[in-house]
C-alpha positions in Angstrom: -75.0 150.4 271.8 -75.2 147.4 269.6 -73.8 150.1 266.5 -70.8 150.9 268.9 -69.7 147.2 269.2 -70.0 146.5 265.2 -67.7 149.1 264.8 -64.9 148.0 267.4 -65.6 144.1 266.8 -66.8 143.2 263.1 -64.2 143.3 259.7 -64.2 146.5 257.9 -64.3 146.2 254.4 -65.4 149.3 252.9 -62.9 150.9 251.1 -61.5 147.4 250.1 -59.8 147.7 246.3 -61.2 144.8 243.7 -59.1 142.7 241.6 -59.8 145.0 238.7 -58.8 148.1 241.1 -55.6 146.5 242.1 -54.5 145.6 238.7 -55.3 149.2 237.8 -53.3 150.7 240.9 -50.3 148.3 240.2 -50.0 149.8 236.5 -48.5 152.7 237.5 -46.1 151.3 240.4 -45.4 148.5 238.3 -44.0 150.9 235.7 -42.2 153.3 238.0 -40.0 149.4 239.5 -39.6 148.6 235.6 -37.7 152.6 234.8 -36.0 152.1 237.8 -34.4 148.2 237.4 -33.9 149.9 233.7 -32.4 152.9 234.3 -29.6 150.4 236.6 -29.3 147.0 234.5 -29.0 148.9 230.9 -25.5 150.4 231.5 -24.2 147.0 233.7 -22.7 145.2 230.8 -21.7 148.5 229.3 -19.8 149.6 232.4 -16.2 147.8 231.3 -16.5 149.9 227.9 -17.7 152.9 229.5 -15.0 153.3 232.3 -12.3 152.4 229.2 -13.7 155.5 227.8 -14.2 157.8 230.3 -10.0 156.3 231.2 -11.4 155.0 234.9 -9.5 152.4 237.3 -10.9 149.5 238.7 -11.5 151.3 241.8 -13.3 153.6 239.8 -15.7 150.6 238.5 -16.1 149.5 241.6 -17.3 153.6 242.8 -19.7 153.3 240.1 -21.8 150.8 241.2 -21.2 151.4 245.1 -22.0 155.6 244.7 -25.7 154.5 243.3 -25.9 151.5 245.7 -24.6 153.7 248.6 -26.9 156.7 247.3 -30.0 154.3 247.9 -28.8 152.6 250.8 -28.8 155.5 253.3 -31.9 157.7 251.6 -34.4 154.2 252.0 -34.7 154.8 255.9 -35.4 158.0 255.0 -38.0 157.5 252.3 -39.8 154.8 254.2 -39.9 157.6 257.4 -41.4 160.0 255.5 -43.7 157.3 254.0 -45.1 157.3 257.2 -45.5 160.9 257.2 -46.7 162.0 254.3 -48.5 161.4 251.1 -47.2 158.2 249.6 -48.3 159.0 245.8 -46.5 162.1 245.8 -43.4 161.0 247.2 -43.1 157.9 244.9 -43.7 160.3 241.7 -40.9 162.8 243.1 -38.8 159.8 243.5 -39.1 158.7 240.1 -38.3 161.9 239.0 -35.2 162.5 240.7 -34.3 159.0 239.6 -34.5 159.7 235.9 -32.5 163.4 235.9 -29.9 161.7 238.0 -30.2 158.5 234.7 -30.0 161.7 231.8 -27.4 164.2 233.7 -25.5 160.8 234.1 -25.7 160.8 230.1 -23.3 163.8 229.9 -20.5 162.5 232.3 -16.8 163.2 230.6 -15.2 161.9 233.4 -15.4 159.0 235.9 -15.7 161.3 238.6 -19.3 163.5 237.2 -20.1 160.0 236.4 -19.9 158.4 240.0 -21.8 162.0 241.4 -24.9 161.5 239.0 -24.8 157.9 239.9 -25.2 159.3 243.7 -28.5 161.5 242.7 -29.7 158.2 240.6 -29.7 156.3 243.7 -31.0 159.3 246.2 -34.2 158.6 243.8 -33.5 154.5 244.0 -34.1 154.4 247.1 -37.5 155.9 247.1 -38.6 153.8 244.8 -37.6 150.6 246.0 -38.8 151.4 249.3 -42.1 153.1 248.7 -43.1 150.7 245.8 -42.9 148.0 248.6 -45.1 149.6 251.0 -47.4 151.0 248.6 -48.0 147.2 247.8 -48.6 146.2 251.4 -51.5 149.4 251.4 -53.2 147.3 248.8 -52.8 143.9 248.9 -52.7 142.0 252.1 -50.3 139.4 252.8 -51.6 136.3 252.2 -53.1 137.6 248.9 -50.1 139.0 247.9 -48.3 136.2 245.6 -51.3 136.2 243.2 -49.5 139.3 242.0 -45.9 138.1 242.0 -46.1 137.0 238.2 -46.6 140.6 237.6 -43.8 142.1 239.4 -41.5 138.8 238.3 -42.4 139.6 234.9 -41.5 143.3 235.1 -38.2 142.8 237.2 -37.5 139.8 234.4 -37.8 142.1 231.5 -36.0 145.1 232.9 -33.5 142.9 234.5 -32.8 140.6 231.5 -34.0 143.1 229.2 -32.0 145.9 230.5 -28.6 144.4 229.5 -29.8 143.4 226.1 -31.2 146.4 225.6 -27.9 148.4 227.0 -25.8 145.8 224.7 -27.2 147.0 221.4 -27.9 150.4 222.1 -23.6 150.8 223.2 -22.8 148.5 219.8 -25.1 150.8 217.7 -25.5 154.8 219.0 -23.1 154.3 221.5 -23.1 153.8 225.5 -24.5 157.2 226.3 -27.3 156.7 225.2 -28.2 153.5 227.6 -28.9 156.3 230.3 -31.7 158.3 227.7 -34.0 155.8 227.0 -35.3 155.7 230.4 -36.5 159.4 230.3 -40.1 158.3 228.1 -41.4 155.7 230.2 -40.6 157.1 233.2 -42.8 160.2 231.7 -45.5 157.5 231.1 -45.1 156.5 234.6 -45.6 159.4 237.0 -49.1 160.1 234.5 -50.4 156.6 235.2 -49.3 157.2 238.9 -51.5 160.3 239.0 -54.4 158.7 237.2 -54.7 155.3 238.5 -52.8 155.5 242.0 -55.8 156.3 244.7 -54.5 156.1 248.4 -57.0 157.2 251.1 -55.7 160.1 252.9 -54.1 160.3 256.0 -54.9 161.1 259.4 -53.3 164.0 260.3 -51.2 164.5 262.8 -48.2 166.9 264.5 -44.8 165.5 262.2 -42.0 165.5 263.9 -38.9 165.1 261.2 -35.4 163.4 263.1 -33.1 165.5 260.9 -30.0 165.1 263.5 -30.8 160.8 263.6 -31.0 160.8 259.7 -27.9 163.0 259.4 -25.7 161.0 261.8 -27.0 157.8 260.0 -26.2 158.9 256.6 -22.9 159.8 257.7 -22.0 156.9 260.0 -22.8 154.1 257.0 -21.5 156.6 254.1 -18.2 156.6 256.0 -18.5 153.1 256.5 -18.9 152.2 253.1 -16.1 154.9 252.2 -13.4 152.9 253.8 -14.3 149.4 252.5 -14.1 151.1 249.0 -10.8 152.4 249.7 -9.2 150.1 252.3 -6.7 147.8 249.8 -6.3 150.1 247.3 -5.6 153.9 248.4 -4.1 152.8 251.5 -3.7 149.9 253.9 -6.6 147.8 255.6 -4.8 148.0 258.6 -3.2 151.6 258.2 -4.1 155.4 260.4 -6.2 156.3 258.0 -8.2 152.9 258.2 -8.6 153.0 262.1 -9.8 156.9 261.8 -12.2 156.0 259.7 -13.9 152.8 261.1 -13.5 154.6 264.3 -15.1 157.9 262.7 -17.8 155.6 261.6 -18.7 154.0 264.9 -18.6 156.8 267.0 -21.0 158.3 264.6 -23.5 155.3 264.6 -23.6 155.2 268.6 -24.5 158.7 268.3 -27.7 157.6 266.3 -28.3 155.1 268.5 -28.6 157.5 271.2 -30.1 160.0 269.3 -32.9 157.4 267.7 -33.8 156.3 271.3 -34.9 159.8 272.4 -36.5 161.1 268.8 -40.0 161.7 268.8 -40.3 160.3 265.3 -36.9 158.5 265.1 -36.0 157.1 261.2 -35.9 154.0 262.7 -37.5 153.3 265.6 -35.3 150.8 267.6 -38.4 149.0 269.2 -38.6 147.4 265.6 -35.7 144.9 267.1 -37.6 144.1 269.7 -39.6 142.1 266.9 -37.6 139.0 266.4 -39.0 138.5 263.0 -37.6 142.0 262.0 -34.1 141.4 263.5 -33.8 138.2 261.8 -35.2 139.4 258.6 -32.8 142.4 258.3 -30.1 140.3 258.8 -31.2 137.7 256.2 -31.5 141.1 253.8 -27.8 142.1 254.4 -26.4 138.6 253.1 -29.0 138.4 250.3 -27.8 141.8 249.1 -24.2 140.7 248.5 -25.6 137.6 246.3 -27.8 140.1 244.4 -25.8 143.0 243.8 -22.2 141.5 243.9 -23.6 138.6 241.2 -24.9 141.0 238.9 -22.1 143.4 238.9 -19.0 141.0 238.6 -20.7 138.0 236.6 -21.0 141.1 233.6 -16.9 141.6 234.4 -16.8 137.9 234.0 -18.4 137.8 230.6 -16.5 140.4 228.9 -12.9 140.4 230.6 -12.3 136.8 231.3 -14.9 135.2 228.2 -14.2 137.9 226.0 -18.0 138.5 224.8 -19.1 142.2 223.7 -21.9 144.1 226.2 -24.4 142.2 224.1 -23.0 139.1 224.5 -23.1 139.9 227.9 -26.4 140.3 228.1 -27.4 137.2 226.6 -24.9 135.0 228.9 -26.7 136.4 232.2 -30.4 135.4 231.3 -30.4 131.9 233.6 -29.9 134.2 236.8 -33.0 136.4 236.0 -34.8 133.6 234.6 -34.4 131.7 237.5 -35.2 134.6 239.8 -38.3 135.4 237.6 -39.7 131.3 237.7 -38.8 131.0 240.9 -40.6 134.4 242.8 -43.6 133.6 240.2 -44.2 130.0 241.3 -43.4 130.0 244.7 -45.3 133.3 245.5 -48.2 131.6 244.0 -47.9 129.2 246.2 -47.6 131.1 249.7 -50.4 132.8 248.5 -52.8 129.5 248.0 -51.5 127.8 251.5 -50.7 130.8 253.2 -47.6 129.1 254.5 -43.6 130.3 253.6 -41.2 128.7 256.2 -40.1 125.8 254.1 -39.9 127.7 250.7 -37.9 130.1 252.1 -35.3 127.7 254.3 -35.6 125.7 250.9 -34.5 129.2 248.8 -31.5 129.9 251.6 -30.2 126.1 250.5 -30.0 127.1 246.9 -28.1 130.2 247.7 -25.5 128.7 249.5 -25.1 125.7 246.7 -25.2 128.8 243.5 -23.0 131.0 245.1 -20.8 128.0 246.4 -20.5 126.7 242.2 -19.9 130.1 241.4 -17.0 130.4 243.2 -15.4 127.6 241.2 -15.4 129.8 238.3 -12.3 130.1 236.2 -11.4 131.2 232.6 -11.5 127.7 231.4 -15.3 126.9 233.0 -17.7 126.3 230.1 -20.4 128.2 229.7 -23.3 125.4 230.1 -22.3 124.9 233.5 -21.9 128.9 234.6 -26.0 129.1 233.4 -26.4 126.0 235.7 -24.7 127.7 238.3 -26.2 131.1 237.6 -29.8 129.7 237.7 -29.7 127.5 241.0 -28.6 131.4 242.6 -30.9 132.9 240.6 -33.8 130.7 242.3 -32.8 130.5 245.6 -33.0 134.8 245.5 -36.5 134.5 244.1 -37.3 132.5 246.9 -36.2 134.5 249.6 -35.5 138.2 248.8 -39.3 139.4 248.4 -40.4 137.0 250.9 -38.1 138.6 253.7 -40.1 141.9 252.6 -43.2 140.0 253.0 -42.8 138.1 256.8 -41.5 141.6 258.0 -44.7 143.1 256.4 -47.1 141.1 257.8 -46.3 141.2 261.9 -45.2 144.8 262.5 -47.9 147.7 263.8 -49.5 149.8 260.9 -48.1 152.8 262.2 -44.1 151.3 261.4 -45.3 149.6 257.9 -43.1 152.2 256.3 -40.2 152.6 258.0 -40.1 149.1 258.6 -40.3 147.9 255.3 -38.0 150.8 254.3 -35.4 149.4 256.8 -35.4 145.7 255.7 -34.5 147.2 252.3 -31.8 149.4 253.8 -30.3 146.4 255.0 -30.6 145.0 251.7 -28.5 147.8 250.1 -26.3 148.2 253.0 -25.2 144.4 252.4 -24.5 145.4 248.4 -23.1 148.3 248.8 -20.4 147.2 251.6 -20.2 143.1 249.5 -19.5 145.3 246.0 -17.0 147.1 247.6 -15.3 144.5 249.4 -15.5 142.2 246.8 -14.4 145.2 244.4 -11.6 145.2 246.1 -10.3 141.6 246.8 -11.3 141.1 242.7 -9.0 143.9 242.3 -5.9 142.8 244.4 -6.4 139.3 243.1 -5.9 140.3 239.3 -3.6 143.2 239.7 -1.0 140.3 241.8 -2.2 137.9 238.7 -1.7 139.7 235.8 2.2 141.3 237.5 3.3 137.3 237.8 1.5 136.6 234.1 4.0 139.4 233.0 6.6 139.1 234.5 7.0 135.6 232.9 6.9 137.2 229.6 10.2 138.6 227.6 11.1 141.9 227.9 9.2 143.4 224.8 6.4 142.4 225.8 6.6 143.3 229.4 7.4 146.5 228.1 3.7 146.5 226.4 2.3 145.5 229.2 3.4 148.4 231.0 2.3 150.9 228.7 -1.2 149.2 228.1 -2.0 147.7 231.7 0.3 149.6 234.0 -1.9 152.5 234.6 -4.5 150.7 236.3 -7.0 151.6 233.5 -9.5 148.2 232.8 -8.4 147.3 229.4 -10.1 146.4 226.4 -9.4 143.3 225.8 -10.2 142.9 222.4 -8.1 145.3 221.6 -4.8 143.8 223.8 -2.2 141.8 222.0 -2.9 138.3 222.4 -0.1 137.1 225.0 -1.5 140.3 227.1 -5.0 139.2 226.5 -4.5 135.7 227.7 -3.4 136.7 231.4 -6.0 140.0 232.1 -8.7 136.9 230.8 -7.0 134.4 233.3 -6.8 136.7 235.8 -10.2 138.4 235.7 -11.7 134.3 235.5 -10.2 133.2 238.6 -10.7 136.5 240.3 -14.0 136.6 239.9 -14.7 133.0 241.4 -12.5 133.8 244.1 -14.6 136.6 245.3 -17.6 134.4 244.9 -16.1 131.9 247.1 -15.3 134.4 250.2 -19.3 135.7 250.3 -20.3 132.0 250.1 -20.7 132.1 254.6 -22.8 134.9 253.6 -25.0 132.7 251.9 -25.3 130.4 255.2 -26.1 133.1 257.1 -29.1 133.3 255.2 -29.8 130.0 255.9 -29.5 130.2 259.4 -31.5 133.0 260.2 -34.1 132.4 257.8 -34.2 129.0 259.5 -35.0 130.8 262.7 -37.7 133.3 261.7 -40.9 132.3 263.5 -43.1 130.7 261.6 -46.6 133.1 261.5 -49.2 132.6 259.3 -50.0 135.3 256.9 -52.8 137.9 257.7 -55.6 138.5 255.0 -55.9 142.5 255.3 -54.0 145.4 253.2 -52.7 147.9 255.1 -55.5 150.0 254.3 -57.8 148.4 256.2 -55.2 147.6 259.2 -55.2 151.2 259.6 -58.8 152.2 259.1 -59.3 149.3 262.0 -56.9 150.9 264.2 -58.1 154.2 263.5 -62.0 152.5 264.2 -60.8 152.1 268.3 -60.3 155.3 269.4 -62.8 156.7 268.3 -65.3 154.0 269.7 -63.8 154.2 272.8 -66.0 156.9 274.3 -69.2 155.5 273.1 -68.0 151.9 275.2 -67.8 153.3 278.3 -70.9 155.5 278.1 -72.6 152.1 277.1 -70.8 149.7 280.0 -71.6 152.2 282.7 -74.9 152.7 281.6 -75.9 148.9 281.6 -74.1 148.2 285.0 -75.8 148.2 288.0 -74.8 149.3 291.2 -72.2 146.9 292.5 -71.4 145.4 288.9 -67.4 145.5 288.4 -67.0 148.3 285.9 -63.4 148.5 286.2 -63.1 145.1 284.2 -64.5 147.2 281.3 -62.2 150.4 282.2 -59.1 147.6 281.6 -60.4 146.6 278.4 -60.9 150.1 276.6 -57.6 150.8 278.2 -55.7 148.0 276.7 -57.8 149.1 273.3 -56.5 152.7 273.7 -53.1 151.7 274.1 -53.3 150.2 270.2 -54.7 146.7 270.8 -56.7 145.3 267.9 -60.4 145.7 268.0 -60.7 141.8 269.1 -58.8 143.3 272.3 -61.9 144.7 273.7 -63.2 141.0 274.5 -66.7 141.6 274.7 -68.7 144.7 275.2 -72.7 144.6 275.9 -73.9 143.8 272.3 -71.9 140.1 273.1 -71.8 139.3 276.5 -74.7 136.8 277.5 -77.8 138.1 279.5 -77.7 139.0 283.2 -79.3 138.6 286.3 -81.6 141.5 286.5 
């Protein structure tokens, strides 16, 4: 009897990973998030050179980033799903192995377009990883215990994040830009071994799977349509056109069907109850605005650099180190802090401010800004992201059921991409209707020789070289490119304060102290201890004693209450009256 109440009532902390065992887990998964942030940032401040090779349009830039960023977008839900499903290790190896054939078969592009469909099996891979490295972490570390740790995955995203583009910088100037998508292929060899050796999960209960293959279909085709039409609305044909109002309406009609679909699923890819949780409605809002400051920032501030400042991918490189550096100092001190006070409201309202100001000074950018002050301006963003983008993960993390760890996590990050993939486009294609209008009143201002040159060097659409340009063409692609870029920044500034606001709003719950390990060893602990309960109660109560108190409390425990639900059983309650 007394046994039976230990195991509903008392901690469980057998099975419970060391420091030393943590550190040795994280190796692995700490390597896999370095190939993959490596594997992305290494070509970004080579992409200008390599569409000018491979004779791409600025649409074509734009498709490059958004095919991987789309890619990942719509498979995360799915990933985090099937996290739930199956065997965690083994889907985070065979996503780091899809990752890194899409990164080498990318390698061999001749074209924009093979380019843009490896760049779609890259991010199929992406999106495992980001997702599963998330929830592998939560399995492991608990909440409040988790920003010990965030100096080791600041460092790593640091160095592939800063490192990446130096990295991509010198291996384009020296062997040339195909190679930035080899060098991955090594580590991420290194990685799936120390996954294997190092990586020990317990395994999971079994149960009947049940795999929503119409939800995830109608999903991935009601955002990929989605994101199809803010690529292409501007430049292939009219915002406002047919072929604009077939497609947003294509896309809605496919969403509702999801909706309707994930409401009756057995096993939906994302379970709509989730919304119910304010903290998860606010936080996947939150995500979708922080995404457009984290992908749209990286991608345009490296068009920045090399069209409007003239600096070579190296150069590039170099110029964007105070947004990762603040991003790195930032998620390293603060997370230390949440993880000595437990608390994260004010960091977080305090990161959303610093966002809003970054991206606000950012969108003062111009050909003419000096350098000094873009790093100012790159770092306050930089910080404010540090502050806020794992966190969101984090609060989500810590006050959903066990049983949705996966998918919800998985879905905070979809929301994450979904905001980067649809900002980058749109802001892809306002940069792009901003310079093309530029650089036609820059030339036509110009005498008639050398509007000539500018339509045989710029008319096609290609993105120049601009090294290579004449000087009077060179001076207006750098003008245009420098105030289009801070234009763009200055429309996804509200995004910023919607951050702000609903980060404001997120309830304020303190952070638990157990892994998601032992969360689901306690809620697998009930069940089973239910029987053994009632045999006890009944047995102990005598005739006329209200047993059907203790029926409503293994009830409530059998409907997924924590073990503290069951109140007190015999081992607790104070003597009776014989």
């Amino acid at each position: 009897m007394g046994r039976a109440s230990r195991t509903v009532s008392e901690p469980v902390t057998e099975g419970s990973m060391s420091h030393r065992q943590v550190l040795e887990a994280l190796s692995g998964l700490l390597l896999g998030m370095f190939v993959s942030i490596l594997a992305n940032t290494v070509v970004s401040t080579s992409l200008p050179l390599i569409l000018s090779d491979l004779k791409g349009s600025q649409s074509a830039y734009t498709w490059v980033v958004t095919a991987t960023l789309l890619a990942t977008t719509v498979s995360t839900p799915i990933w985090g799903k099937f996290a739930d499903l199956f065997n965690r290790k083994l889907l985070i190896q065979l996503a780091l192995a899809v990752f890194v054939i899409g990164s080498a078969l990318a390698g061999f592009s001749q074209d924009a377009g093979t380019l843009i469909a490896f760049r779609v099996l890259q991010g199929l891979g992406a999106g495992g990883l980001v997702a599963l490295s998330q929830i592998i972490m939560a399995d492991i570390i608990s909440p409040r215990e988790r920003g010990r740790y965030a100096g080791l995955f600041g460092a790593v995203m640091a160095l592939g994040t800063i490192g990446g583009p130096l990295l991509g910088g010198v291996v384009t100037d020296a062997f040339g830009w195909r190679w930035n998508f080899f060098i991955a292929l090594p580590v991420a060899i290194v990685a799936i071994v120390l996954l294997q050796r190092t990586l020990h999960l317990p395994a999971r209960v079994k149960r009947v799977v049940r795999i929503d293959y119409l939800g995830a279909a109608l999903i991935t085709c009601g955002v990929s349509l989605l994101l199809i039409w803010v690529t292409l609305a501007g430049t292939q044909f009219e915002w406002l056109s047919l072929t604009s109002w077939a497609m947003v309406i294509g896309a809605v009609v496919l969403l509702a069907l999801a909706i309707i679909v994930e409401f009756r699923a057995a096993e939906p890819i994302i379970p709509l109850s989730l919304f119910r949780n304010r903290t998860f409605g606010l936080g996947a809002i939150a995500s979708l605005a922080v995404g457009v400051s984290l992908f749209g920032t990286s991608v345009f501030l490296s068009q920045y650099m090399q069209l409007a400042r003239g600096a070579t991918p190296t150069q590039s490189g170099l110029l964007t180190i105070p947004m990762m550096g603040g991003l790195l100092i930032s998620s390293t001190l603060f997370g230390t802090v949440i993880s000595r006070r437990g608390t994260w409201k004010s960091i977080m309202v305090s990161g959303s401010v610093l966002m809003l100001v970054g991206t606000t000074l950012l969108g003062t950018l111009d050909v003419h800004t000096s350098l000094v002050f873009v790093g100012v301006y790159m770092f306050i963003l930089g910080a404010g992201v540090g502050m806020v983008m794992q966190n969101l993960v984090l609060v989500v993390q810590n006050t959903v059921e066990v049983r949705h760890l996966g998918v919800a996590t998985s879905s905070v990050t979809f929301f994450r991409s979904l905001g980067g993939a649809v900002g980058v486009s749109v802001m892809g294609s306002i940069l792009g209707s901003v310079v093309a209008a530029q650089i036609t009143t820059g030339v036509g201002r110009l005498s008639p020789t050398n509007q000539a040159d500018a339509g045989r060097l710029l008319g096609d659409g290609v993105i120049p070289q601009v090294n290579q340009l004449p000087d009077v063409l060179r001076i207006i692609v750098e003008a245009a490119y420098g105030s289009g870029v801070g234009t763009i920044f200055l429309i996804s500034a509200p995004l910023a304060l919607v951050t702000l606001l609903t980060v404001s709003l997120l309830p304020n719950y303190p952070l638990g102290t157990e892994t998601g390990i032992d969360r689901a060893r306690d809620t697998a602990l009930v069940p089973a201890a239910v029987p053994a309960i009632v045999a006890a109660d009944l047995a102990f109560h005598r005739e006329g004693d209200d047993v059907q108190e203790i029926l409503v409390e293994v009830s409530a425990a059998s409907a997924g209450l924590p073990p503290a639900g069951l109140a007190q059983t015999p081992a607790t309650r104070g003597p009776r009256d014989e």
